[in-house]
N, CA, C and O atoms as a Tripos MOL2 file, in Angstrom:
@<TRIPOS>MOLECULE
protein
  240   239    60     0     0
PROTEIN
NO_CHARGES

@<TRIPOS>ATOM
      1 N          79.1990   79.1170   87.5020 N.3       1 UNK1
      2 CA         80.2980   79.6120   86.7030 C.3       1 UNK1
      3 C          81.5520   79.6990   87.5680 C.2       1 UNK1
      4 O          81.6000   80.3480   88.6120 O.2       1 UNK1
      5 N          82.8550   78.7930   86.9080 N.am      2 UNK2
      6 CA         83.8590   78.8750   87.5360 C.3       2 UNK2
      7 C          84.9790   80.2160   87.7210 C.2       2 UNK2
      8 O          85.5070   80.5210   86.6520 O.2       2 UNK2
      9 N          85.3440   80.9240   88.7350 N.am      3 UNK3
     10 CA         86.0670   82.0100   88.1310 C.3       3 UNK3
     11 C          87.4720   81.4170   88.9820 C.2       3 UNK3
     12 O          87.4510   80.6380   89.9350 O.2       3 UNK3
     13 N          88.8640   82.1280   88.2350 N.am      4 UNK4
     14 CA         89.8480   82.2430   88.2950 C.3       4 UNK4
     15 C          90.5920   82.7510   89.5140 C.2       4 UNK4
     16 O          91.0020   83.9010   89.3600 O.2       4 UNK4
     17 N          90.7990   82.3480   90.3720 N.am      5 UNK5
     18 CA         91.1010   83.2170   91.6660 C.3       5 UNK5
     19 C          92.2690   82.1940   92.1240 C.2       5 UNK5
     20 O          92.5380   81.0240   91.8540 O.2       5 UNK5
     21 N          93.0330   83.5480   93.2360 N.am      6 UNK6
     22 CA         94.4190   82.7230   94.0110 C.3       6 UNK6
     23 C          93.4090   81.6230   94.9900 C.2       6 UNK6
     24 O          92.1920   81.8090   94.9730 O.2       6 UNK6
     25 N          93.9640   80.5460   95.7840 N.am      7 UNK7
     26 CA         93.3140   79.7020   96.4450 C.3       7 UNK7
     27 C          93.6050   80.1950   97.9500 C.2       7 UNK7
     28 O          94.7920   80.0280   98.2300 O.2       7 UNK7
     29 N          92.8450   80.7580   98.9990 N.am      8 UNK8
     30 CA         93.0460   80.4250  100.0720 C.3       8 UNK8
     31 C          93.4940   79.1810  101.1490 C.2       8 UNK8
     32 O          93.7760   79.4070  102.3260 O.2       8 UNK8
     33 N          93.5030   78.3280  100.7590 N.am      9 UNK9
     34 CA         93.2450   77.0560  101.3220 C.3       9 UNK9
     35 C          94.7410   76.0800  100.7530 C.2       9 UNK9
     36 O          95.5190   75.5230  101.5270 O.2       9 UNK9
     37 N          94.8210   76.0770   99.6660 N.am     10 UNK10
     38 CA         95.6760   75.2830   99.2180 C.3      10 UNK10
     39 C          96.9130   76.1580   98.5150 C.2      10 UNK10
     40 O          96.9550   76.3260   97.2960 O.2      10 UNK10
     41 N          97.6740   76.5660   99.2100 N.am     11 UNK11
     42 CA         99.0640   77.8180   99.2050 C.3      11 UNK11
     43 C         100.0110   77.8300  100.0590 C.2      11 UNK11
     44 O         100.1140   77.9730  101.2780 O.2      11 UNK11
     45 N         100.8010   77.6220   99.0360 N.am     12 UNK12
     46 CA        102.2050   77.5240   99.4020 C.3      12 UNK12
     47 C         103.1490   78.6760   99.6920 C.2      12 UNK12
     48 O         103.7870   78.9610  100.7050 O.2      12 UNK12
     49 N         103.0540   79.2320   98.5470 N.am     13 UNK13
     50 CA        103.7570   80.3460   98.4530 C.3      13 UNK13
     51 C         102.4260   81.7030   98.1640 C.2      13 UNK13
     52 O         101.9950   82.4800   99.0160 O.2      13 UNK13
     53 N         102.1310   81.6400   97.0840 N.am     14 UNK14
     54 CA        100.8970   82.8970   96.8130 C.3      14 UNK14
     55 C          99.1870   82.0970   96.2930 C.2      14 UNK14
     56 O          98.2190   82.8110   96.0310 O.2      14 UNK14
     57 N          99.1520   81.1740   96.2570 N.am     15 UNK15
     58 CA         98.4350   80.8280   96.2410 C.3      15 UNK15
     59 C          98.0590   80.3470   94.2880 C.2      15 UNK15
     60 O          97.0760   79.7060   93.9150 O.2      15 UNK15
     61 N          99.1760   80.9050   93.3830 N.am     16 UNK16
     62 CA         98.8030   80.2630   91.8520 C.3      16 UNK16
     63 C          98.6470   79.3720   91.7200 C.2      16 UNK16
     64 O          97.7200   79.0410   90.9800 O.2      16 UNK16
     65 N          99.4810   78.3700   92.3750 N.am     17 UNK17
     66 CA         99.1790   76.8970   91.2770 C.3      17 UNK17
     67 C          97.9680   76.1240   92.2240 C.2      17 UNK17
     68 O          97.5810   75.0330   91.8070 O.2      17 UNK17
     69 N          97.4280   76.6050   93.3510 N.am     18 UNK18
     70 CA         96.6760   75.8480   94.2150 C.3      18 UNK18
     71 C          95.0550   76.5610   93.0750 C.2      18 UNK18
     72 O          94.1520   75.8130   92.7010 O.2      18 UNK18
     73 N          95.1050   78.1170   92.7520 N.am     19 UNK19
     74 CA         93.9110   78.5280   92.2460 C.3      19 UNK19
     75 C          93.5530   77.7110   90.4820 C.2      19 UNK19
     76 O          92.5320   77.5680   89.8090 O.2      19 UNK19
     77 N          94.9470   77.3580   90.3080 N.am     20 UNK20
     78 CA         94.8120   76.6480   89.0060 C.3      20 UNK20
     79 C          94.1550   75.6640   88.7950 C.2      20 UNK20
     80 O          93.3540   75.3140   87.9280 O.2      20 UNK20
     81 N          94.8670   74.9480   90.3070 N.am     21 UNK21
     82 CA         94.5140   73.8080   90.5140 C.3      21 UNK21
     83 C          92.9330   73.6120   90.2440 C.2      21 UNK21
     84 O          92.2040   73.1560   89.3630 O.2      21 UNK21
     85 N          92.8450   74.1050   91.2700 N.am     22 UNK22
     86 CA         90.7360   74.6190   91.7630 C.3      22 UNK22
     87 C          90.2120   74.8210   89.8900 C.2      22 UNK22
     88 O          89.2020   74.5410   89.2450 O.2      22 UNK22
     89 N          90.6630   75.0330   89.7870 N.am     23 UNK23
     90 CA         89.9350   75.8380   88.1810 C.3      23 UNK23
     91 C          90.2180   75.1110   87.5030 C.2      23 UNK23
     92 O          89.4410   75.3580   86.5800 O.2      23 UNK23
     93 N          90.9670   74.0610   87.0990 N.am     24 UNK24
     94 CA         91.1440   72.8600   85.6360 C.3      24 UNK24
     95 C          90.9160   71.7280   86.4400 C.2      24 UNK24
     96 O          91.2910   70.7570   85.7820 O.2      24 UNK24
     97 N          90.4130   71.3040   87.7270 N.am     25 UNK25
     98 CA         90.1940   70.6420   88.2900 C.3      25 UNK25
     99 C          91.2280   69.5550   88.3250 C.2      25 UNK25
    100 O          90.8470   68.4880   87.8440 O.2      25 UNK25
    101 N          92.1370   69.5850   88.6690 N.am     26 UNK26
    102 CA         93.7280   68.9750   88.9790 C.3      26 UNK26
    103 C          94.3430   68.9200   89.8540 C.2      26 UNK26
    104 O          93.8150   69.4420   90.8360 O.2      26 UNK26
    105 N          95.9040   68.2460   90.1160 N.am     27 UNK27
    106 CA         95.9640   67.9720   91.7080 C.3      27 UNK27
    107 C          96.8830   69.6150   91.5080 C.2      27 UNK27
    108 O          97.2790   70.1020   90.4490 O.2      27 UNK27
    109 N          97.0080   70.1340   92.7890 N.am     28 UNK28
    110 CA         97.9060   71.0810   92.4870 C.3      28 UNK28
    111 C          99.2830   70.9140   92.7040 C.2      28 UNK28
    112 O         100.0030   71.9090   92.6270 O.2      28 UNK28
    113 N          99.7850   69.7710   92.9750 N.am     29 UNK29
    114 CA        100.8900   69.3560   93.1040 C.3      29 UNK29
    115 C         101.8320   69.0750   92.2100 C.2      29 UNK29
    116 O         103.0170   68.7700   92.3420 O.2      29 UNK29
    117 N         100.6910   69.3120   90.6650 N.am     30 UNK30
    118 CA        101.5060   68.9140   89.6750 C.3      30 UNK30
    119 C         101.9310   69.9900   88.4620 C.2      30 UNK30
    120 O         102.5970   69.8710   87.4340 O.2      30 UNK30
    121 N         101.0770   71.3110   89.2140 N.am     31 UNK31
    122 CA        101.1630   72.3350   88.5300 C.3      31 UNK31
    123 C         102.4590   72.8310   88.8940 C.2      31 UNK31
    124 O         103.1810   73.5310   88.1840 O.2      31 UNK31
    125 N         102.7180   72.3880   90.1310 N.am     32 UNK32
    126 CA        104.0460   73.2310   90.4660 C.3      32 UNK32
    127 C         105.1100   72.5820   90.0740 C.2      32 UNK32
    128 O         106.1710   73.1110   89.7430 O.2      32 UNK32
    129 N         104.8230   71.1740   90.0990 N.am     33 UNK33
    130 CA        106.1540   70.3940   89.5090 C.3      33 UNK33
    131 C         106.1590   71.2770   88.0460 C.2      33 UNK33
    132 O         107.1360   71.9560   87.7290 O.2      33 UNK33
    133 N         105.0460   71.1850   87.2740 N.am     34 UNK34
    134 CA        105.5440   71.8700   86.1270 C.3      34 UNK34
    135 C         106.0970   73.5030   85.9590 C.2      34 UNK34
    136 O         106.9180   73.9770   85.1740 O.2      34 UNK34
    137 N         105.4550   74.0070   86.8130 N.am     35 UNK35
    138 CA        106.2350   75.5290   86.9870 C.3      35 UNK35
    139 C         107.5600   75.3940   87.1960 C.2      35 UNK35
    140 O         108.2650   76.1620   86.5420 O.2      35 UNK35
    141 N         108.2370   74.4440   88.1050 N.am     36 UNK36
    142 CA        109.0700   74.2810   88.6300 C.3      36 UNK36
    143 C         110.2590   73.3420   87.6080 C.2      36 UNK36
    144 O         111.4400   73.5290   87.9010 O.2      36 UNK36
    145 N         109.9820   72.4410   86.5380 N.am     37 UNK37
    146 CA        110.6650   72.2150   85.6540 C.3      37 UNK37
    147 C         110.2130   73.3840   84.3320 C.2      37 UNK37
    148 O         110.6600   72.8010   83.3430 O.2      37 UNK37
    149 N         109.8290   74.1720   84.0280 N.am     38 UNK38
    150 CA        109.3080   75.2940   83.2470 C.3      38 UNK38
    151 C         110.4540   76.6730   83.7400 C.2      38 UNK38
    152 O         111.0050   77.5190   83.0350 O.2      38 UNK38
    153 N         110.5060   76.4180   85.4070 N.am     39 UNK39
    154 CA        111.3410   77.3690   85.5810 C.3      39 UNK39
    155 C         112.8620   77.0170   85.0920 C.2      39 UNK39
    156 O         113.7310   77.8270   84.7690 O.2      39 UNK39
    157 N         112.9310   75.8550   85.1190 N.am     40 UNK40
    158 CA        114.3020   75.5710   85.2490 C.3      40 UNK40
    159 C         115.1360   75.1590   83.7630 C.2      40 UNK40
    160 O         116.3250   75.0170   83.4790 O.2      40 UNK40
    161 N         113.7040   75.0380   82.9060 N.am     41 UNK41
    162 CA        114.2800   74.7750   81.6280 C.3      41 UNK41
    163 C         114.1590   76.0730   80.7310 C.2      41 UNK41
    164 O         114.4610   76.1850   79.5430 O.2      41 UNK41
    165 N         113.6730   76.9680   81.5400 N.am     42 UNK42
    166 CA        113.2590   78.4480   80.7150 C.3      42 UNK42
    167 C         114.5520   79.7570   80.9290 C.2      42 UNK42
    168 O         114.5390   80.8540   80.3700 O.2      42 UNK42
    169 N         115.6020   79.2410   81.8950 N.am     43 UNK43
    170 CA        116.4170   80.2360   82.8810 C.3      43 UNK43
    171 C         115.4680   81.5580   83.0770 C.2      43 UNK43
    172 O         115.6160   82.6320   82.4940 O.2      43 UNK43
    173 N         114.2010   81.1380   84.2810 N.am     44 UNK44
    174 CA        113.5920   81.6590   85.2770 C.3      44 UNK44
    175 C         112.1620   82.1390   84.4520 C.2      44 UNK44
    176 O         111.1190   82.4620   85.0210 O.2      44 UNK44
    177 N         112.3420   82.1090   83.2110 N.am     45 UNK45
    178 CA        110.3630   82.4280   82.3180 C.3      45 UNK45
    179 C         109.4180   81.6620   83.5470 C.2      45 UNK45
    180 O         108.2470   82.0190   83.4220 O.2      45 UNK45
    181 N         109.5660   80.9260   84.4350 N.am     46 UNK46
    182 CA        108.8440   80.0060   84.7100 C.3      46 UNK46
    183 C         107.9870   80.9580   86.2690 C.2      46 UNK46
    184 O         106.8810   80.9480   86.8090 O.2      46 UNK46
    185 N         109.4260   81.7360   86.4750 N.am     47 UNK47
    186 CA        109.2340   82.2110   87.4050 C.3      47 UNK47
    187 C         109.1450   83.6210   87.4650 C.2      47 UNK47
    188 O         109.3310   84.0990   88.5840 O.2      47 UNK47
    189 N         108.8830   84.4820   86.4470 N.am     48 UNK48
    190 CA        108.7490   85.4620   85.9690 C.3      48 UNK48
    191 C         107.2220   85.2380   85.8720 C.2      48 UNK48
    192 O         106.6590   85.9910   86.6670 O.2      48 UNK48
    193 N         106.5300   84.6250   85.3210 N.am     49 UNK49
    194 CA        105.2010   84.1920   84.8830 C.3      49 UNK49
    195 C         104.1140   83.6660   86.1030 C.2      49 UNK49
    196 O         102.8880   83.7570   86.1660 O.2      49 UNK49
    197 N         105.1120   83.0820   87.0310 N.am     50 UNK50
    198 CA        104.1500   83.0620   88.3120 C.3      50 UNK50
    199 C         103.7600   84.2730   89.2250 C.2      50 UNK50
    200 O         102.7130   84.4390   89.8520 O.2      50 UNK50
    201 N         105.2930   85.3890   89.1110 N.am     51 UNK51
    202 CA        104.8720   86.9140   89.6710 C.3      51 UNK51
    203 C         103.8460   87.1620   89.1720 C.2      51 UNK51
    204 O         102.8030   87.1620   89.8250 O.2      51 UNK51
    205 N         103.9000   87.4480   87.8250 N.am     52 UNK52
    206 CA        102.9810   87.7840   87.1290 C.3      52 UNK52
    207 C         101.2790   87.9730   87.2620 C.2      52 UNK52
    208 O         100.4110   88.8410   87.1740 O.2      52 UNK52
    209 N         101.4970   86.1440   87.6090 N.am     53 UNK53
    210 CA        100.1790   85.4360   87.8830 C.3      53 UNK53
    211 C         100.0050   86.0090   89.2790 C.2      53 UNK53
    212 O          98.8200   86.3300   89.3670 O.2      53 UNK53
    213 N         100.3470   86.1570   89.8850 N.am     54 UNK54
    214 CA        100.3770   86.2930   91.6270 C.3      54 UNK54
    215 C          99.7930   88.1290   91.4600 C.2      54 UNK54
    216 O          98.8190   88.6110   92.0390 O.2      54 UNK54
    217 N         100.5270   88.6910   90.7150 N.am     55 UNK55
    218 CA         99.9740   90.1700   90.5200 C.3      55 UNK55
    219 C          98.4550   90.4140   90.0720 C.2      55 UNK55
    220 O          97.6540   91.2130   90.5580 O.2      55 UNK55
    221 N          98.2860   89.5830   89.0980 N.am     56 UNK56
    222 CA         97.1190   89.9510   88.1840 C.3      56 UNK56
    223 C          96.4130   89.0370   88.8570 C.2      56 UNK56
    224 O          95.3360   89.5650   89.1360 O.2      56 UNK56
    225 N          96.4710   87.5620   89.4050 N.am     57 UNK57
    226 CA         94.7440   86.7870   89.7320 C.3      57 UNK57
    227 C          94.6610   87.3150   90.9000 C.2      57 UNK57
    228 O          95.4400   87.3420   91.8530 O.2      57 UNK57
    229 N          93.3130   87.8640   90.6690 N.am     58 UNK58
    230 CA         92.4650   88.6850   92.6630 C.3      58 UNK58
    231 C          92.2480   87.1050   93.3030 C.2      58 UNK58
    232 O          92.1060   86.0390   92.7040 O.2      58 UNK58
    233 N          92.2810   87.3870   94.6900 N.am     59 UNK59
    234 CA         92.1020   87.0600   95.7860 C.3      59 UNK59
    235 C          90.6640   86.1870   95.5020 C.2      59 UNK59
    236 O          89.7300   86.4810   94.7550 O.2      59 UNK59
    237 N          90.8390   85.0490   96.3500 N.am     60 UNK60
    238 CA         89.2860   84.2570   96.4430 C.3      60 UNK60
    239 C          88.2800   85.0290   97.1450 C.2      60 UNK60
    240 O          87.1410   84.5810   97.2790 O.2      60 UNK60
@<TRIPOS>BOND
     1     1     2 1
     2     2     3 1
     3     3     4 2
     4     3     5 am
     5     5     6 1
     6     6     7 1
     7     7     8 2
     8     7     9 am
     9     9    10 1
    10    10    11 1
    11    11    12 2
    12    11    13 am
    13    13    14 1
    14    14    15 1
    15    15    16 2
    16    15    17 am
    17    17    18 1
    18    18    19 1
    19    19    20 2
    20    19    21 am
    21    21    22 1
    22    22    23 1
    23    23    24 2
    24    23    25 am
    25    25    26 1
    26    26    27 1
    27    27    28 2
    28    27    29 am
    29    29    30 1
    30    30    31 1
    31    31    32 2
    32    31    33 am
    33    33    34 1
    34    34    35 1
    35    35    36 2
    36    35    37 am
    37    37    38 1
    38    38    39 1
    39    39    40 2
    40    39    41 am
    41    41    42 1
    42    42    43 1
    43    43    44 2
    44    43    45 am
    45    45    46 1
    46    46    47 1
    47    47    48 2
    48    47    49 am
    49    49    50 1
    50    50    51 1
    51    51    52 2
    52    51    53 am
    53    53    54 1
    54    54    55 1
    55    55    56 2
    56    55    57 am
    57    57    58 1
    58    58    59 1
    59    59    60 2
    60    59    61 am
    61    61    62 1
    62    62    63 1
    63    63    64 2
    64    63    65 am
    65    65    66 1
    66    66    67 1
    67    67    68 2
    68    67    69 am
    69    69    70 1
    70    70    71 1
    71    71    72 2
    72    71    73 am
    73    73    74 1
    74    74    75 1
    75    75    76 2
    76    75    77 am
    77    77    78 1
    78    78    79 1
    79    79    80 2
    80    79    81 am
    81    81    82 1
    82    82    83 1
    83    83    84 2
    84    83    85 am
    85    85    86 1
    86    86    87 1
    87    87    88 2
    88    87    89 am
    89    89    90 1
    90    90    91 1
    91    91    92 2
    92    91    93 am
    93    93    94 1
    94    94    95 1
    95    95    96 2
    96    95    97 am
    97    97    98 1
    98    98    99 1
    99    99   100 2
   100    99   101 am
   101   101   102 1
   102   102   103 1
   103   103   104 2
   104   103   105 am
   105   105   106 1
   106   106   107 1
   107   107   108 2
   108   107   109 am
   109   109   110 1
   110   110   111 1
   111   111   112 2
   112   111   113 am
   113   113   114 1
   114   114   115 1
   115   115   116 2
   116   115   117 am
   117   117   118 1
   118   118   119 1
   119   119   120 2
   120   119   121 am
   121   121   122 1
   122   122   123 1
   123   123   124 2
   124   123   125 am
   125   125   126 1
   126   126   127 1
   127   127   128 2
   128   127   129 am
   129   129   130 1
   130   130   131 1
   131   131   132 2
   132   131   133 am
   133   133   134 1
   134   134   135 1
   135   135   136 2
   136   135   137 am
   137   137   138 1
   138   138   139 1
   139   139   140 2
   140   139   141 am
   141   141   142 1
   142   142   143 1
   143   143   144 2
   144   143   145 am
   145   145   146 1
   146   146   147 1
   147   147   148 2
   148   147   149 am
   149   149   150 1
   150   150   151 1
   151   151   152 2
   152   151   153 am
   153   153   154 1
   154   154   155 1
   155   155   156 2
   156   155   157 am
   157   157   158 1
   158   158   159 1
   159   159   160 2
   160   159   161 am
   161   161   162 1
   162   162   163 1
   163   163   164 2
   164   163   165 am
   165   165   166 1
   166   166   167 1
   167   167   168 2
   168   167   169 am
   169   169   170 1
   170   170   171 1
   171   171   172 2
   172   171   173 am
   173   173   174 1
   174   174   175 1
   175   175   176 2
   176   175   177 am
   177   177   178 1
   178   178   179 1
   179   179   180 2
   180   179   181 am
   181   181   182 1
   182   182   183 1
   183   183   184 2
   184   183   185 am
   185   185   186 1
   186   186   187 1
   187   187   188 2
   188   187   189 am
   189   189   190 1
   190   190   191 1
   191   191   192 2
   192   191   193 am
   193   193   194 1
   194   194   195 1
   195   195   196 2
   196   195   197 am
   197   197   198 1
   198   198   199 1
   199   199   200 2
   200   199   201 am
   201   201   202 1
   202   202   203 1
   203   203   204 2
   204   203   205 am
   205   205   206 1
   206   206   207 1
   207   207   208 2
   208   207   209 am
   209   209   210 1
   210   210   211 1
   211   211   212 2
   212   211   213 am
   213   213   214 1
   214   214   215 1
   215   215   216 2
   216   215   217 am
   217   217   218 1
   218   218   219 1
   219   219   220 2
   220   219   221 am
   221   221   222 1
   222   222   223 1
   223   223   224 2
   224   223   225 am
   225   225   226 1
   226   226   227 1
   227   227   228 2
   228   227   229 am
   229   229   230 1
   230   230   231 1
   231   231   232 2
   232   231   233 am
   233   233   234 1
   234   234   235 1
   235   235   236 2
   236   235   237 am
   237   237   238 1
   238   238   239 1
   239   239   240 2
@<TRIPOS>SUBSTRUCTURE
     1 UNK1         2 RESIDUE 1 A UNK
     2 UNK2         6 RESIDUE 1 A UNK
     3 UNK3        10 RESIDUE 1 A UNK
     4 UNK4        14 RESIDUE 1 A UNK
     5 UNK5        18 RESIDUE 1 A UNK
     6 UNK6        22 RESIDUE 1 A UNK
     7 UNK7        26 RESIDUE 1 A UNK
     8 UNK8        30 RESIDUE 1 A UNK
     9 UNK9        34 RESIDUE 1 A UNK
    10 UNK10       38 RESIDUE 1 A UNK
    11 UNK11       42 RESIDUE 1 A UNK
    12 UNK12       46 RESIDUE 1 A UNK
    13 UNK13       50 RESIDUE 1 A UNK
    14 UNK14       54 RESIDUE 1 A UNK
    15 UNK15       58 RESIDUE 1 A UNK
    16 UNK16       62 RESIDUE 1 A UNK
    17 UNK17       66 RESIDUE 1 A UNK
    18 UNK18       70 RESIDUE 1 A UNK
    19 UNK19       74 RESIDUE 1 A UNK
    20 UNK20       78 RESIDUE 1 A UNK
    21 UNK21       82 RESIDUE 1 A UNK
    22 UNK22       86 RESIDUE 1 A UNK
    23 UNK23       90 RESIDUE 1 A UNK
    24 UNK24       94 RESIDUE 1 A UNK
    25 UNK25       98 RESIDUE 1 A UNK
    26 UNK26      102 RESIDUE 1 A UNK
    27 UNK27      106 RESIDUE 1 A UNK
    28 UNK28      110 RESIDUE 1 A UNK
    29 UNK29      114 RESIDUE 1 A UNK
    30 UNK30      118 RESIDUE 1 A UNK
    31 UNK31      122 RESIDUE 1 A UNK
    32 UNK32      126 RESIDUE 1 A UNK
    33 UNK33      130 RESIDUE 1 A UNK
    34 UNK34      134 RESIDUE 1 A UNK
    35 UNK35      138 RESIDUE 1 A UNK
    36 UNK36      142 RESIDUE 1 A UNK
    37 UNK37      146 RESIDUE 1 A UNK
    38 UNK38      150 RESIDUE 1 A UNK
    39 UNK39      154 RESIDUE 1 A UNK
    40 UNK40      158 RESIDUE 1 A UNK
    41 UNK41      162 RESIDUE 1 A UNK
    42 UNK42      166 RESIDUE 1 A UNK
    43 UNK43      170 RESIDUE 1 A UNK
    44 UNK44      174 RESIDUE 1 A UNK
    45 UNK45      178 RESIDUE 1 A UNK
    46 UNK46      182 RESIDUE 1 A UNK
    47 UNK47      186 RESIDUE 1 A UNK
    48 UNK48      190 RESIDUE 1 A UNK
    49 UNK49      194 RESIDUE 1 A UNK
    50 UNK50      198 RESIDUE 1 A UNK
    51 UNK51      202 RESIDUE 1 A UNK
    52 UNK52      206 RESIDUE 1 A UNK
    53 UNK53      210 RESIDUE 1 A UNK
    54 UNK54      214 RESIDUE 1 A UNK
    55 UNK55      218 RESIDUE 1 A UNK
    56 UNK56      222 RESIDUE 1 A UNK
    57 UNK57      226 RESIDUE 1 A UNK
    58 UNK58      230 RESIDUE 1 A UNK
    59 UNK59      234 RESIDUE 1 A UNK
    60 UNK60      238 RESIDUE 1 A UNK
């Protein structure tokens, strides 16, 4: 059973889009491109939502 966790290993900044990555089985390089046009087409939802994520997913 897969669980939801920040990624140790593959983190940049807090480790969200690398634990995403791990968990939908994807590159994580592309999660951030999308956070990163999400942030920019949202004026900052994009980046409000990664705190978020960074608060609430526990640690690997």
């Amino acid at each position: 059973m897969r669980k939801l966790c920040k990624s140790e290993m593959d983190k940049k900044i807090c480790g969200v889009c690398g634990g995403l990555g791990e968990y939908f089985n994807i590159d994580s390089t592309l999660i951030r491109l999308v956070f990163v046009i999400f942030g920019l087409a949202s004026f900052g939802t994009g980046v409000a939502f990664y705190l978020i994520a960074a608060l609430v997913m526990p640690e690997a």
